[in-house]
N, C-alpha and C positions, 0 to 999 in steps of 0.2 A: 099722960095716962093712956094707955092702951086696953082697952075694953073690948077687943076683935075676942069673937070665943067659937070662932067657924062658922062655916054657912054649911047648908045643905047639899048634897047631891044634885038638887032640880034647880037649887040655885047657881051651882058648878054649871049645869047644864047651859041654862041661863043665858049666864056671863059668857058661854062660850061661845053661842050664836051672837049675843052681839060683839062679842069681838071678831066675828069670822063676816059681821055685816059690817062693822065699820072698817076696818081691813078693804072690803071689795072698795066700798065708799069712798076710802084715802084714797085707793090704786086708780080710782074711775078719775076723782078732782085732778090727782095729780096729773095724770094723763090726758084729761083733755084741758089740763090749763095752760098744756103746751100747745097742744093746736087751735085756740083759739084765737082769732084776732082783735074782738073787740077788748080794750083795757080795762071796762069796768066787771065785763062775764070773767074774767082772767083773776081778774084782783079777788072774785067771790069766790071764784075756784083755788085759789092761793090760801086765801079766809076756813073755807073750809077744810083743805088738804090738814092747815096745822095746828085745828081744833078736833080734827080726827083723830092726829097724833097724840094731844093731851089725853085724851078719850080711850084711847087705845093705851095707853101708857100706865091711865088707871084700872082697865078694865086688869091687865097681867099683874099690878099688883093686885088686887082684891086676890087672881087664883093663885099668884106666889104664896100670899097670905093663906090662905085655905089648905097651901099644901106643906108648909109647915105648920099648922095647927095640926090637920092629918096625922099629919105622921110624928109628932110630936105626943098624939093621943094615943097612937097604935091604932087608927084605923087605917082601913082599905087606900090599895095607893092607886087608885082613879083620879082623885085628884090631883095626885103630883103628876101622874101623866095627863092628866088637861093642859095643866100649867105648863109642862114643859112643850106640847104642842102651843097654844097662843105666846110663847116666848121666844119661838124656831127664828125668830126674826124676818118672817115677811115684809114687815112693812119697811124697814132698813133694808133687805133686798130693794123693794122698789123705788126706795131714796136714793139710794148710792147708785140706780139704773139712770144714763140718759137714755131718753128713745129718741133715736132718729127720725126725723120727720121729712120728709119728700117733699118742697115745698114745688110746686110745674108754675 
């Protein structure tokens, strides 16, 4: 049973910073899980990297969700453009990136 009946504007709002905060969050774990050496800071930063991505994963659906209710209702399409901004696929860009690391 599906009971979603839309969220608000400020809630749109919201959802957006934190998905624009977990986002940096994934891109930082992920990044420095590469240059770290010790295995257990690594392992936490692995831990984190893909409880981000669950995190992240829910946060675009909730605004997918919002933006078909939207525009399903005939309101304003703010929220379909949130949603298709947090879905541009950032955080799969920084998956699919290795960074090369300099090691002297």
């Amino acid at each position: 049973m599906n009971s979603f009946k839309g969220i608000t504007s400020h809630e749109i709002y919201d959802i957006h910073q934190l998905l624009t905060r977990k986002t940096v969050s994934a891109t930082k774990s992920f990044s420095m899980s590469k240059l770290v050496k010790d295995e257990e800071l690594k392992s936490i930063l692995q831990q984190d990297y893909s409880y981000a991505k669950e995190q992240i994963k829910e946060l675009e659906r909730l605004l997918q969700m919002s933006a078909r209710s939207s525009s399903a209702s005939g309101n304003n399409l703010k929220s379909i453009q949130t949603s298709e901004l947090a879905s541009s696929g950032i955080l799969k860009e920084v998956k699919e990136k290795e960074i090369p690391i300099k090691q002297n």
